[in-house]
Each structure stands twice: as C-alpha cells, then as structure tokens.
C-alpha positions in Angstrom: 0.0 0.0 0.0 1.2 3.5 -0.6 0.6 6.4 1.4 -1.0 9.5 -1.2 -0.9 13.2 0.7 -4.6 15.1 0.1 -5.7 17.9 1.9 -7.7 18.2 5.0 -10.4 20.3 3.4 -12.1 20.9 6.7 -9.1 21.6 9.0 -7.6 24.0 6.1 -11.0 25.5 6.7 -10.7 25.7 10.8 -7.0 26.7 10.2 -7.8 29.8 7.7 -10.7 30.6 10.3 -8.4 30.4 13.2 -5.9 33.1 11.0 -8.3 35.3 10.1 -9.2 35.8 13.8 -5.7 35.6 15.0 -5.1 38.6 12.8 -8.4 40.1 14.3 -9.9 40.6 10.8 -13.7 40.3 10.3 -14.7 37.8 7.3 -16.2 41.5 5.6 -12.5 42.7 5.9 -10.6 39.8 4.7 -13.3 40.1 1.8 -12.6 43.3 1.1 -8.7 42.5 1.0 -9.5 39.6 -1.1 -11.5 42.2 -3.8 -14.8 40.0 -3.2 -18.2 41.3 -3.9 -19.7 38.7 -1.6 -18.4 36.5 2.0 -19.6 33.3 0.4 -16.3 31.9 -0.9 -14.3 33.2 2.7 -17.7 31.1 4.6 -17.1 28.0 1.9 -13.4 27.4 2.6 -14.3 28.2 6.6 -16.5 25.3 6.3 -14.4 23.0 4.4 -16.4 22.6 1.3 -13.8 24.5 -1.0 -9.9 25.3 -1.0 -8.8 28.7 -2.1 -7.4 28.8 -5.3 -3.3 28.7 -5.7 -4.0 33.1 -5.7 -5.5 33.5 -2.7 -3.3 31.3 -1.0 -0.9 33.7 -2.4 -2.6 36.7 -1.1 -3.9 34.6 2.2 -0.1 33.6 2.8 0.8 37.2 2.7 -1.9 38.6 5.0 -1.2 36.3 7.8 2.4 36.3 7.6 2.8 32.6 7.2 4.0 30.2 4.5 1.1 28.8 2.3 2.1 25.3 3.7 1.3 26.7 7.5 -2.0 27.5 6.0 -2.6 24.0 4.1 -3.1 20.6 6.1 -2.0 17.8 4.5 -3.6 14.1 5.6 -1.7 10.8 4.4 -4.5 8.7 2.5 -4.0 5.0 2.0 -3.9 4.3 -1.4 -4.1 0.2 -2.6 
C-alpha cells in the first residue's frame, strides 16, 4: 500500500478561520482584501467545502504572515 498526501479540506478550513481571527480581521474585511463582492467563498473554505485557489493562497499567505504550507493541512490517504 502506498501512502497519497490530500488535503484536510475541513481543517484547512478551521486553520484559515483560526488566522483570520488571529489577525483580528472580520470575514467582511478579509473580503474586502481579497476584492470579493460577496463572504460566500471566505464562509465556503471556513467550512471546508472548497480550498482557495493557488492566488488566494498567495494573497492569504501574505496577509497572515505565514508560508502557504502553515495555512494548508495535508492528511496521508491509504492508497491500494
């Protein structure tokens, strides 16, 4: 068996939250960072139903201060 690396969708989520708060930004203020006309993709990857794209990781990474890995969590899946 061989061990394939995905990412946590939901702790991702819980860990972009947890920045976001840490930086004591509101989600209306890391949408208007972000140049988003509506919260719903910022509530989406909160929730663990979406990832942010390779751009706002970007932009994410550079907000909180923290390398895009720090804000992606990666879960070993058991591949046969």
């Amino acid at each position: 068996m061989k061990s394939l690396p995905t990412i946590d969708m939901v702790k991702t989520g819980e860990k972009i939250e947890n920045l976001r708060k840490g930086k004591g930004l509101t989600v209306s203020e890391l949408q208007d960072y972000l140049g988003f006309n509506t919260p719903q993709s910022i509530y989406k990857w909160q929730k663990g139903k979406v990832v942010p794209t390779v751009d706002h990781l970007v932009a994410l990474s550079s907000l909180f201060e923290v390398a895009i890995d720090e804000i992606i969590i990666i879960e070993d899946t058991i591949v046969q």
